[in-house]
C-alpha positions as CSV (number, residue, x, y, z in Angstrom):
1,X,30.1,-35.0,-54.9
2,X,28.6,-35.2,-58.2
3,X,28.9,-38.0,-60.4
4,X,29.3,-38.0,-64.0
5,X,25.8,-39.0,-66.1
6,X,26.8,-42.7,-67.3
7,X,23.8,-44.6,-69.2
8,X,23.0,-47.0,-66.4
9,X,22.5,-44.1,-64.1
10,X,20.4,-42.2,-67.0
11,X,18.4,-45.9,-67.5
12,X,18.1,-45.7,-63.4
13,X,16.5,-42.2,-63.2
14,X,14.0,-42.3,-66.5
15,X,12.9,-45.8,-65.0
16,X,12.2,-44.4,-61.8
17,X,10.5,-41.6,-63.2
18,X,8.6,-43.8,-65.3
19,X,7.5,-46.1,-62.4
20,X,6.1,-42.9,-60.3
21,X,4.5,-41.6,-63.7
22,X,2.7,-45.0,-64.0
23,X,1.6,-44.8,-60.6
24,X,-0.4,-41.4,-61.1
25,X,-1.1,-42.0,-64.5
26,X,-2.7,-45.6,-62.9
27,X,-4.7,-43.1,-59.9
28,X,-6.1,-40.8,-62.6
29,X,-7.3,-43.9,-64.7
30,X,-9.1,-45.3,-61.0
31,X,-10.4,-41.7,-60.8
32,X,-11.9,-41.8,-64.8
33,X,-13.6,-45.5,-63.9
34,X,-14.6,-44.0,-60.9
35,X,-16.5,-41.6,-62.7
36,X,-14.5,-38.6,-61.1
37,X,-17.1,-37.1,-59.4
38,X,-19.5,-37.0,-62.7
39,X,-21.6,-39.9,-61.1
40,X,-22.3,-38.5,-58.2
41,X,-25.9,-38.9,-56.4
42,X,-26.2,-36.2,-53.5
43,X,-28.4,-36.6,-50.6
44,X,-32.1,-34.7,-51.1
45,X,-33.6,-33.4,-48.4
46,X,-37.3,-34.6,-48.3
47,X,-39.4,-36.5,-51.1
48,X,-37.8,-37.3,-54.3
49,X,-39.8,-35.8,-57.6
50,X,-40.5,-38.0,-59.9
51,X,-38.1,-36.0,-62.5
52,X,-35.5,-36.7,-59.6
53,X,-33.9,-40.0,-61.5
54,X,-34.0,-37.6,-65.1
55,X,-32.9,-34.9,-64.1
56,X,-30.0,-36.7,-61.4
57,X,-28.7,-38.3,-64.9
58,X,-28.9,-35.3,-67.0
59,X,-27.0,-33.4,-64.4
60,X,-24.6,-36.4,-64.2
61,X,-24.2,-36.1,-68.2
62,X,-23.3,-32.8,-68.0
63,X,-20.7,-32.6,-65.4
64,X,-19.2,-35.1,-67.1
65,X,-18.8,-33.1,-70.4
66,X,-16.1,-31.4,-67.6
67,X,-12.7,-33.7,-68.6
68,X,-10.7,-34.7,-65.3
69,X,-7.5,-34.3,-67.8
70,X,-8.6,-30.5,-68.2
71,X,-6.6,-26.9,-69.2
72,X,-6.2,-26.5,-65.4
73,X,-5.0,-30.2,-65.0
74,X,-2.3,-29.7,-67.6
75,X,-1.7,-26.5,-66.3
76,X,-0.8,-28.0,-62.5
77,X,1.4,-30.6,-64.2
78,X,3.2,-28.3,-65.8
79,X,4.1,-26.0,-62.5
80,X,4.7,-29.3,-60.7
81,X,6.8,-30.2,-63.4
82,X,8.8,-26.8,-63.2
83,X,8.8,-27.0,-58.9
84,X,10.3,-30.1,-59.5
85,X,12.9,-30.1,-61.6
86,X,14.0,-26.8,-59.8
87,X,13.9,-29.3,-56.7
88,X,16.0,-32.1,-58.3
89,X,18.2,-29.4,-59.4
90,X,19.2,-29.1,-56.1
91,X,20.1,-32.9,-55.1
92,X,23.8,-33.2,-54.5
93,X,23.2,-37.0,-54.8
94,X,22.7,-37.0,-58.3
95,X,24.1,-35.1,-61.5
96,X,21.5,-31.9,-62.4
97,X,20.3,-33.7,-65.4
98,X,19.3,-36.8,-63.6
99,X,17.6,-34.6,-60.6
100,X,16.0,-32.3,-63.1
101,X,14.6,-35.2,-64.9
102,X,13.3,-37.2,-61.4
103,X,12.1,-34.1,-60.2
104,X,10.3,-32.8,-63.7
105,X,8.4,-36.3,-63.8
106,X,7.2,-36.4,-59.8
107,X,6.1,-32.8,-60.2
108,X,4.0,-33.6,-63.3
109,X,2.8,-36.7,-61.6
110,X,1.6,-34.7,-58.3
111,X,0.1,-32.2,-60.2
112,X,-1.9,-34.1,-62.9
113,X,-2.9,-36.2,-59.8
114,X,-4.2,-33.1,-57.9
115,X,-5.9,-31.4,-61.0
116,X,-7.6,-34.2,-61.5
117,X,-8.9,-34.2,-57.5
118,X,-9.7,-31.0,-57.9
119,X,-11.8,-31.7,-61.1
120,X,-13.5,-34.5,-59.5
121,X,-14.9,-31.7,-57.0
122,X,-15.8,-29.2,-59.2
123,X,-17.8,-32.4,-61.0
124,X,-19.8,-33.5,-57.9
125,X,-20.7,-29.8,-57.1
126,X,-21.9,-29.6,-61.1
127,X,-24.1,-32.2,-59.9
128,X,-25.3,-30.7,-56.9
129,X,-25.6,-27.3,-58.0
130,X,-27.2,-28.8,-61.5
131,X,-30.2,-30.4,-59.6
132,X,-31.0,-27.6,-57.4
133,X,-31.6,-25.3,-60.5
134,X,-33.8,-27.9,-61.5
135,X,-35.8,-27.6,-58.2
136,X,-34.1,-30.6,-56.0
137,X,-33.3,-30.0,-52.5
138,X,-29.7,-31.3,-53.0
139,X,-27.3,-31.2,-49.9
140,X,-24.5,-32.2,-51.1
């Protein structure tokens, strides 16, 4: 049975929304200290040049020019916010706009939180692919 949106339970679901949104916003800020992949140092295969440690840090500089918070990032936190509210929709426990409003903000958390993983790769192999054009045996 449905209940009726009252301003407590409205206060209840934005604040639990908000607490999983600060959680991911909190993982993507770990992941941007991190580096996110930009920093990356692959293992070389044999001798290091001596243009290794110049051209390692111009590669770095330019994977970072790659933002974890990205078109594509926005873009999966926008179909996770969509998937979710669909999904909150559905929860008999709660009124729609409450489960639309959960779900919409645990979808967009998920999916900013993946885009920016999948960023974080795509950085690291900018690195990797970066210093083999330049001549380094990089493995990966």
């Amino acid at each position: 049975m449905k209940r009726s949106l009252t301003a407590r339970t409205a206060l209840c679901a934005l604040r639990d929304g908000c607490a999983v949104l600060a959680a991911g916003a909190a993982v993507l800020a770990l992941g941007a200290c991190a580096g996110g992949g930009a920093d990356y140092a692959p293992v070389v295969d044999g001798p290091r040049s001596v243009a290794y440690q110049a051209d390692l840090q111009a590669c770095q500089a330019l994977a970072r020019e790659r933002a974890l918070m990205n078109a594509d990032t926005r873009t999966d936190m926008a179909i996770g916010a969509g998937i979710g509210a669909l999904a909150g929709l559905a929860d008999d426990d709660v009124t729609d706009t409450e489960g639309a409003l959960a779900g919409a903000l645990v979808g967009a958390t998920v999916g900013g939180i993946s885009g920016a993983l999948e960023t974080r790769d795509e950085r690291r192999q900018m690195v990797v692919d970066c210093l083999r054009l330049r001549g380094h045996r990089a493995i990966g």
